[in-house]
C-alpha positions in Angstrom: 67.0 83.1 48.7 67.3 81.4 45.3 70.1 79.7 43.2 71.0 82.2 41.2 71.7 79.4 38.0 68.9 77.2 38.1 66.7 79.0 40.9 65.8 76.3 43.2 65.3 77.3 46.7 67.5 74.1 48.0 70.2 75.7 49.0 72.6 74.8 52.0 73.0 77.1 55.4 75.6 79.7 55.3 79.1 78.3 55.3 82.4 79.3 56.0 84.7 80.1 52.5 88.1 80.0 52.7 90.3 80.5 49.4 94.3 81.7 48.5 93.3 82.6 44.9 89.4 83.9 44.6 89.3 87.4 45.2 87.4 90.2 43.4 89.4 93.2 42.2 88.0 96.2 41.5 90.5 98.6 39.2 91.2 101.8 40.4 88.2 102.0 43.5 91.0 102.0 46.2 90.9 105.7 46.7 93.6 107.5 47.9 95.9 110.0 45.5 97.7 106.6 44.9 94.1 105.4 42.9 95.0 101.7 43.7 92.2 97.9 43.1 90.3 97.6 45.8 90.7 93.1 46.2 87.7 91.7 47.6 87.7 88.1 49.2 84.5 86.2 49.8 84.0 85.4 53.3 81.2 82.8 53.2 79.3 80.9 50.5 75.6 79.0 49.8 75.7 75.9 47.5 72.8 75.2 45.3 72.1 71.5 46.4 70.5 71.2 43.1 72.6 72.6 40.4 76.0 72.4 42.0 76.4 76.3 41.6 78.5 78.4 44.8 77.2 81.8 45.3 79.8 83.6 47.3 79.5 86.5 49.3 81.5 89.5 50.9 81.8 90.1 54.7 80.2 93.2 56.1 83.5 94.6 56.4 84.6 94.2 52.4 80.8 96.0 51.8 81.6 98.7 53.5 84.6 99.2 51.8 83.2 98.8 48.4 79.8 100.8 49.2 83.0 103.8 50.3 85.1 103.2 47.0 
């Protein structure tokens, strides 16, 4: 995997990301007759230990649900 920024390969091992306030939210993909966001919460990050940059990423769970939106 590469930095998506700068794309060096130096990036860190998976590691646990834990936020109150980032969140992805999808308008209208929560299906239902209700048409509600679907909110998305990254689960676990990579940090670029060249650039600085966090790449975030989405438990299995949260893909399923968005791959089923």
């Amino acid at each position: 995997m590469k930095c998506a920024v700068c794309g060096s390969e130096a990036l860190t091992q998976d590691q646990t990301y834990s936020s109150f306030e980032t969140h992805v939210r999808v308008k209208g993909a929560g299906g239902g007759w209700l048409s509600k966001d679907l909110t998305l919460k990254p689960e676990w990050a990579r940090i670029c230990l060249d650039c600085g940059h966090v790449m975030l990423f989405l438990g299995a769970s949260d893909v399923r649900r968005l791959k089923d939106s």
